[in-house]
Structure formats: C-alpha cells, structure tokens
TORKOL-4160 file (C-alpha; in steps of 0.2 Angstrom, whole numbers, padded with zeros to 4 digits, m for minus):
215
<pt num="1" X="m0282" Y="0209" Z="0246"/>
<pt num="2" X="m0272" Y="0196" Z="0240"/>
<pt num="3" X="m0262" Y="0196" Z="0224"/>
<pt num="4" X="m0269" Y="0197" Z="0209"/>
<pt num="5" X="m0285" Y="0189" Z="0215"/>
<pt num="6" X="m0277" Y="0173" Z="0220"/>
<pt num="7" X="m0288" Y="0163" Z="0232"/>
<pt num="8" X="m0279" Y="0158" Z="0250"/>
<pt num="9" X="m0282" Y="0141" Z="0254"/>
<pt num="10" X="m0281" Y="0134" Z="0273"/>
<pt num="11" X="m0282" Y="0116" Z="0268"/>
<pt num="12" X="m0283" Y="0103" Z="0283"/>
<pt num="13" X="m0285" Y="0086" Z="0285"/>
<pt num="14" X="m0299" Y="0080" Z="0299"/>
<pt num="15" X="m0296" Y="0074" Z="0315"/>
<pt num="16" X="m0292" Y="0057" Z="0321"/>
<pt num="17" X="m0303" Y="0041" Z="0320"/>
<pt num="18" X="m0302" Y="0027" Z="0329"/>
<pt num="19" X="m0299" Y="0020" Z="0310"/>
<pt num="20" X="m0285" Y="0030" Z="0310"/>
<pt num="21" X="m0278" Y="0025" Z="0325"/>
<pt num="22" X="m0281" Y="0005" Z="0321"/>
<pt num="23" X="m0271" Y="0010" Z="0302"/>
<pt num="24" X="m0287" Y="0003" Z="0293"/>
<pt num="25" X="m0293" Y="0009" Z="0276"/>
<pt num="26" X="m0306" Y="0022" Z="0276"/>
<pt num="27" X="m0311" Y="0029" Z="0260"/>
<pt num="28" X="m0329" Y="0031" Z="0258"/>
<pt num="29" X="m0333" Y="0022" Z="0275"/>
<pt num="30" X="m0342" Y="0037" Z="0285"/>
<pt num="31" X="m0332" Y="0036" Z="0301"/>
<pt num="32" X="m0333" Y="0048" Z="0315"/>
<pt num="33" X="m0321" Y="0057" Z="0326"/>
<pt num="34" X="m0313" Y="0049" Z="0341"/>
<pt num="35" X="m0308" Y="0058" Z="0356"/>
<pt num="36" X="m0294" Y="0064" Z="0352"/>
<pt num="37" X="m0300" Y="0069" Z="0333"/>
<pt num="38" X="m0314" Y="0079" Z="0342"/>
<pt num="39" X="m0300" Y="0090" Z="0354"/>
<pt num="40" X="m0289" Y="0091" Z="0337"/>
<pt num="41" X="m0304" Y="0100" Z="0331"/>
<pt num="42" X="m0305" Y="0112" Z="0345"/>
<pt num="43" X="m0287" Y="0115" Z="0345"/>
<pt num="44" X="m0289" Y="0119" Z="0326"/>
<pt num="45" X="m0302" Y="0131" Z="0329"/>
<pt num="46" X="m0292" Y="0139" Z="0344"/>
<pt num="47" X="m0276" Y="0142" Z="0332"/>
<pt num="48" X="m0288" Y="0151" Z="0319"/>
<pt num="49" X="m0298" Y="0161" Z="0328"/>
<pt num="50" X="m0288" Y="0176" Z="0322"/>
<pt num="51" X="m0288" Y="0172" Z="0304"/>
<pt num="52" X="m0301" Y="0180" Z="0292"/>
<pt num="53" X="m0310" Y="0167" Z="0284"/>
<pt num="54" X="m0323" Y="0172" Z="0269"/>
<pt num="55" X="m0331" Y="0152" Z="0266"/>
<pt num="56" X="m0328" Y="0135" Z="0274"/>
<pt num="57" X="m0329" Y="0122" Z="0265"/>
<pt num="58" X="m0328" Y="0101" Z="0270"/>
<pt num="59" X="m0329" Y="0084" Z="0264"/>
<pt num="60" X="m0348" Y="0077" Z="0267"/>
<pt num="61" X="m0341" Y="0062" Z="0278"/>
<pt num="62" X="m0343" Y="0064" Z="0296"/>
<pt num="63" X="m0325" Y="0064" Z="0297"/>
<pt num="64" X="m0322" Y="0079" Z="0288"/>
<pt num="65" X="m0337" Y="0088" Z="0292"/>
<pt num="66" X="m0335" Y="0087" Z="0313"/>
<pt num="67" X="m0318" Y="0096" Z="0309"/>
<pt num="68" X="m0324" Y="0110" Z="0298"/>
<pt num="69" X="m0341" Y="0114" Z="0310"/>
<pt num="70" X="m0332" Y="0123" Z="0324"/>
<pt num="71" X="m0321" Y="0133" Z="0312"/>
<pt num="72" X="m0340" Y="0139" Z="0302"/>
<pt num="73" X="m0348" Y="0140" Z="0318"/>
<pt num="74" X="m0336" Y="0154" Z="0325"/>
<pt num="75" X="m0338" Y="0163" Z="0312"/>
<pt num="76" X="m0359" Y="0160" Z="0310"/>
<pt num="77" X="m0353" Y="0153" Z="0291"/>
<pt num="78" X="m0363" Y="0141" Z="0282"/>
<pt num="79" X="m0354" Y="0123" Z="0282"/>
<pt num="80" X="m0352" Y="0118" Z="0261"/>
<pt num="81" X="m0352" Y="0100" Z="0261"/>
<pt num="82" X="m0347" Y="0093" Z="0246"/>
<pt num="83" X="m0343" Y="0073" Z="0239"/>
<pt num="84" X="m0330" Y="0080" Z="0227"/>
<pt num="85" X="m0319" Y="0082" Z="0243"/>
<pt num="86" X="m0320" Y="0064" Z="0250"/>
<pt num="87" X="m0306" Y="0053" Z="0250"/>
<pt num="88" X="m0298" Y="0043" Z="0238"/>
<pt num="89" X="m0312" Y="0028" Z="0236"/>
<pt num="90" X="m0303" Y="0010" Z="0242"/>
<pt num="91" X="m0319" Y="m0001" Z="0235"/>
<pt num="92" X="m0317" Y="m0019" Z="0245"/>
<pt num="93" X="m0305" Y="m0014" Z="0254"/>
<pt num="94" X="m0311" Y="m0002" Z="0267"/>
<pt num="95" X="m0310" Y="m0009" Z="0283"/>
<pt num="96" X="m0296" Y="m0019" Z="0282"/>
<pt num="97" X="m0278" Y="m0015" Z="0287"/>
<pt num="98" X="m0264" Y="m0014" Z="0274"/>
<pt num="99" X="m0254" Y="m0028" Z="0283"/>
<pt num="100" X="m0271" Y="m0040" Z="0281"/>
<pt num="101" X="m0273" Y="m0033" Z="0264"/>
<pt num="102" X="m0255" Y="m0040" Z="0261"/>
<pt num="103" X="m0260" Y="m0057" Z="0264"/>
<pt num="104" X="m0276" Y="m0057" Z="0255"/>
<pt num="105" X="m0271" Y="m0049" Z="0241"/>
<pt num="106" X="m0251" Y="m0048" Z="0237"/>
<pt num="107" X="m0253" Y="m0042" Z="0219"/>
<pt num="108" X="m0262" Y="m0028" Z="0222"/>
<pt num="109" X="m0253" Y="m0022" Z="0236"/>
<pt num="110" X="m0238" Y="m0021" Z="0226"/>
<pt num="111" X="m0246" Y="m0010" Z="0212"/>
<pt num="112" X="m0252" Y="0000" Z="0228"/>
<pt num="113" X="m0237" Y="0003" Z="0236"/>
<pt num="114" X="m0226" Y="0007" Z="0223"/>
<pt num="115" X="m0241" Y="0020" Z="0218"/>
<pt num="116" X="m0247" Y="0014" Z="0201"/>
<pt num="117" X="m0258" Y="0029" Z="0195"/>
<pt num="118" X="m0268" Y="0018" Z="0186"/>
<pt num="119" X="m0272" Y="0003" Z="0199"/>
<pt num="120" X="m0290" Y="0005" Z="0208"/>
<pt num="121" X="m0294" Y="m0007" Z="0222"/>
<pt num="122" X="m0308" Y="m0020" Z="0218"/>
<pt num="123" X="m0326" Y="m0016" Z="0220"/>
<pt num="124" X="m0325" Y="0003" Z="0216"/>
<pt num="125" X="m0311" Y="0007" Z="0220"/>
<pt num="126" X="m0302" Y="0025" Z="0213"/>
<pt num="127" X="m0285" Y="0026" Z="0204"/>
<pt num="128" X="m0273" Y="0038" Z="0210"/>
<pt num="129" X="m0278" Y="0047" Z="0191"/>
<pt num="130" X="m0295" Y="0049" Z="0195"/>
<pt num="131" X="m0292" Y="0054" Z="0211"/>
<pt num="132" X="m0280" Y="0070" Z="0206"/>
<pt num="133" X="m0293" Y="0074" Z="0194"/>
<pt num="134" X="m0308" Y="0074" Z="0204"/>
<pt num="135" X="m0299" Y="0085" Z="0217"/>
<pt num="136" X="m0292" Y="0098" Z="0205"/>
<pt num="137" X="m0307" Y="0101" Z="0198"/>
<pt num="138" X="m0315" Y="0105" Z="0212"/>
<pt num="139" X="m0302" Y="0114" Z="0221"/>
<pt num="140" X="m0300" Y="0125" Z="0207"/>
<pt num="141" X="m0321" Y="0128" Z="0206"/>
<pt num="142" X="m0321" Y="0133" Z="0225"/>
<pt num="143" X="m0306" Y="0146" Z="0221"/>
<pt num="144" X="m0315" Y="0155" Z="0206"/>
<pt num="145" X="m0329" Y="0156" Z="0218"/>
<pt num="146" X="m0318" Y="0166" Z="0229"/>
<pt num="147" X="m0305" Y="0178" Z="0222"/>
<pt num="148" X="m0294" Y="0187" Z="0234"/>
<pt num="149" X="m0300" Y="0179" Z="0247"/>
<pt num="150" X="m0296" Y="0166" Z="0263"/>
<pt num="151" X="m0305" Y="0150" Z="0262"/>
<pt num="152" X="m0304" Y="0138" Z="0273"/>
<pt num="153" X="m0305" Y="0117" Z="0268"/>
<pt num="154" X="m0306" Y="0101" Z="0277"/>
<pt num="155" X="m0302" Y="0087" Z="0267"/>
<pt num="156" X="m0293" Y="0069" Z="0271"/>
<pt num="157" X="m0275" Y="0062" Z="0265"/>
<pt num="158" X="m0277" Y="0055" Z="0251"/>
<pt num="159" X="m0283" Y="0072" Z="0244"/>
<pt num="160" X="m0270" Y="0083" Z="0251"/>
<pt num="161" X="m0258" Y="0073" Z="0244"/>
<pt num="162" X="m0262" Y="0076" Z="0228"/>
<pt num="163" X="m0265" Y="0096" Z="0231"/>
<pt num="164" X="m0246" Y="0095" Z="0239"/>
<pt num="165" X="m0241" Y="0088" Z="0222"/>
<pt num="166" X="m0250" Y="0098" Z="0211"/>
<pt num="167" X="m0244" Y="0114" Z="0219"/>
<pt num="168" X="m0227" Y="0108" Z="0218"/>
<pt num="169" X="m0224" Y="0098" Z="0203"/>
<pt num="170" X="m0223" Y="0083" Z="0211"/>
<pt num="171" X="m0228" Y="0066" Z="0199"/>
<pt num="172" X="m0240" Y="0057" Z="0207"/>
<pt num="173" X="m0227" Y="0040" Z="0207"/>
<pt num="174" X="m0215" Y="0051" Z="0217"/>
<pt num="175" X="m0213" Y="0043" Z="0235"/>
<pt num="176" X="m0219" Y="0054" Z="0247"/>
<pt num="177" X="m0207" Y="0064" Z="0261"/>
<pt num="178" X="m0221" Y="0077" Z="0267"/>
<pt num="179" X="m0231" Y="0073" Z="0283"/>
<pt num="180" X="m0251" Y="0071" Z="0282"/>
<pt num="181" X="m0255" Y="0075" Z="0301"/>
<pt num="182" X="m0273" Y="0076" Z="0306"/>
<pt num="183" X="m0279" Y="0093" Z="0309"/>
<pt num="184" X="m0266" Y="0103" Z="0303"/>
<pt num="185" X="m0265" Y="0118" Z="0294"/>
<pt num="186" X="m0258" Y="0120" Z="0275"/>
<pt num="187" X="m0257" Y="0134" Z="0267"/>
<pt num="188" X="m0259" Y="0135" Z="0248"/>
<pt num="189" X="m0263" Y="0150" Z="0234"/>
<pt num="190" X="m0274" Y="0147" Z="0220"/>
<pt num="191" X="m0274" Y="0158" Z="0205"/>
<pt num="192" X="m0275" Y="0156" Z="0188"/>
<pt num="193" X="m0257" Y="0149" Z="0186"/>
<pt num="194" X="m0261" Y="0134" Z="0197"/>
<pt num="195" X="m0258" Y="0130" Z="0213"/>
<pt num="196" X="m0244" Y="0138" Z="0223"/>
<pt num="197" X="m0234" Y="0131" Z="0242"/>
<pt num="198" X="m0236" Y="0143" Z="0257"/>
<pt num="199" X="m0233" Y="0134" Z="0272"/>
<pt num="200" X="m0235" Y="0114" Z="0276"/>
<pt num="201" X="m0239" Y="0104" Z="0290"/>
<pt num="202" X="m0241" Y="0119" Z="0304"/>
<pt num="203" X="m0245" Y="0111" Z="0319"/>
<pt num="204" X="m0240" Y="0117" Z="0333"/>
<pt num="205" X="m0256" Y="0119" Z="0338"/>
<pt num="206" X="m0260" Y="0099" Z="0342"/>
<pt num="207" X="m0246" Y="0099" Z="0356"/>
<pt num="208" X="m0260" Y="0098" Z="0369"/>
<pt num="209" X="m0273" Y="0093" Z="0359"/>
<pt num="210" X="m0267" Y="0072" Z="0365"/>
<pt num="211" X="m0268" Y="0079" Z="0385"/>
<pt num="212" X="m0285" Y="0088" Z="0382"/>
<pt num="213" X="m0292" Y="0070" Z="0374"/>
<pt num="214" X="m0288" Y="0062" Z="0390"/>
<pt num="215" X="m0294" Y="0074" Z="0401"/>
C-alpha cells in the first residue's frame, strides 16, 4: 500500500502525430497517431506490463486516447475519457507552426514565448493560468478517487508541464529544462500535501519504438 494513502500517478504524454512531427499547433484539434505514435504506444504497454495498475484514465482526443487503450485493454479496464485532460486550448492558432505564427502575429508570439501566464491566443485560446487550473483540479479529483493506489494517465505537454511545476515548485514563467517526450513514463505521488517528483522522462522503452514504425 502506498504511503499514507497517496495516489501513484504514471502520467504519460501520447504518442506522436504527424502534427507533431510537422511542429504545428495542436490544441483542441483531434489529431490521430502516426505510425510511429501508434508503435510508441505498443512499446509503452510492453514496458508496463508488469506494473499493477487499479484505473486508466486519458484525454478524450484521439491522440491521447489511442495511447491509453492498449494500456486499459491489457488489463480488461474501462478507458475514462475525460475533456479536463486535453491540451492547452491554442484558439486560431491551431494548425499553424510557430515560425508562421511569428510572421503573422509577432506580438503575440513574444508574450507566448516568454510564457505570459495571462496571454490566451485569439479565438479561444487558454492562458497558461487557466490551464494549470483546469489540470490541478482534475488531477487532484482522479487521486481522491483512488487512494493508495497506481493510476495510470495519458495526457499531452502542455499539461504535463504544468503537473511537473506543480509537483516541484516551479512558477509557471520559469523556462523550462525537463523533456516532454511522447510516450514516456513520469512518475508522480498525490496526497493531500500536493503533488510530489518520483521519476521523469523514463524512456528507455522508445529506443525501438522508431525501428518497429518502419517496419
């Protein structure tokens, strides 16, 4: 049993898109796994297949949600789908590369990249405030749901991001030095102190996951 009730999380961004591969903004935009997101997948389940896991819980974006099956599957889990765990919303901008986005629209891209909490992109966009809100709430609603045990999430960047910082103090205007890969495995406890680091960016599991893409 964990300590003191605290809730294990195994939090994972999904695989790769071909979004993600072209370094366009995704957001809300319901993109699929490519090839090589759909063997990341795979390669994910294959390195957790050992681990207990009590409830698996995704984003409702295809992205996400192609990640998380094979993990609920295994395990004959019900798959939660849940909004709450979508990416950060990027209104207009989705679909567009950062480097167009640059020359379209200089003045928001600064407040962007120098990670205004407060700045929104046009159209619906969501500022890095409501963002960290929206995702503590609901991390900390799937813990009390589950104390003492291991739950497993798929989420996206923008949203581990913002767990990493939680769980280590970070402000949200700090540049970021951790890694974001797709499909790997970080490890964080919930209890009623907050949010706690066990281990970031595992992914030695992915080494293959590129070969068995092409294959």
């Amino acid at each position: 049993m964990l300590h003191d009730q605290a809730t294990l999380l195994l939090c994972m961004r999904h695989g790769e898109t071909d979004w993600n591969a072209s370094q366009r903004v995704q957001g809300h935009t319901d993109i699929a796994l490519n090839a090589r997101g759909r063997a990341q997948a795979r390669a994910l389940e294959r390195a957790l297949h050992g681990q207990e896991l009590h409830a698996v819980y995704s984003s409702d974006l295809s992205r996400a949600r192609q990640t998380a099956e094979p993990l609920a599957r295994q395990r004959n889990l019900p798959l939660h789908c849940d909004r709450r765990l979508r990416e950060r919303a990027f209104g207009a901008f989705e679909g567009s590369s950062f480097t167009q986005l640059e020359t379209l629209h200089p003045e928001h891209c600064a407040r962007w990249r120098c990670r205004d909490p407060q700045w929104a992109a046009p159209a619906g966009g969501e500022s890095l405030l409501e963002l960290r809100q929206r995702i503590a709430d609901v991390v900390r609603e799937i813990a009390a749901r589950h104390p003492g045990q291991v739950v497993a999430m798929v989420s996206h960047g923008g949203a581990l991001d913002c767990l990493y910082r939680l769980a280590t103090g970070q402000q949200l205007q700090a540049p970021r030095t951790w890694e974001l890969r797709n499909a790997a495995i970080n490890r964080l406890l919930a209890s009623e102190g907050g949010l706690s680091l066990v281990g970031w960016n595992d992914c030695a599991h992915l080494e293959h996951s590129a070969d068995e893409a092409g294959a």
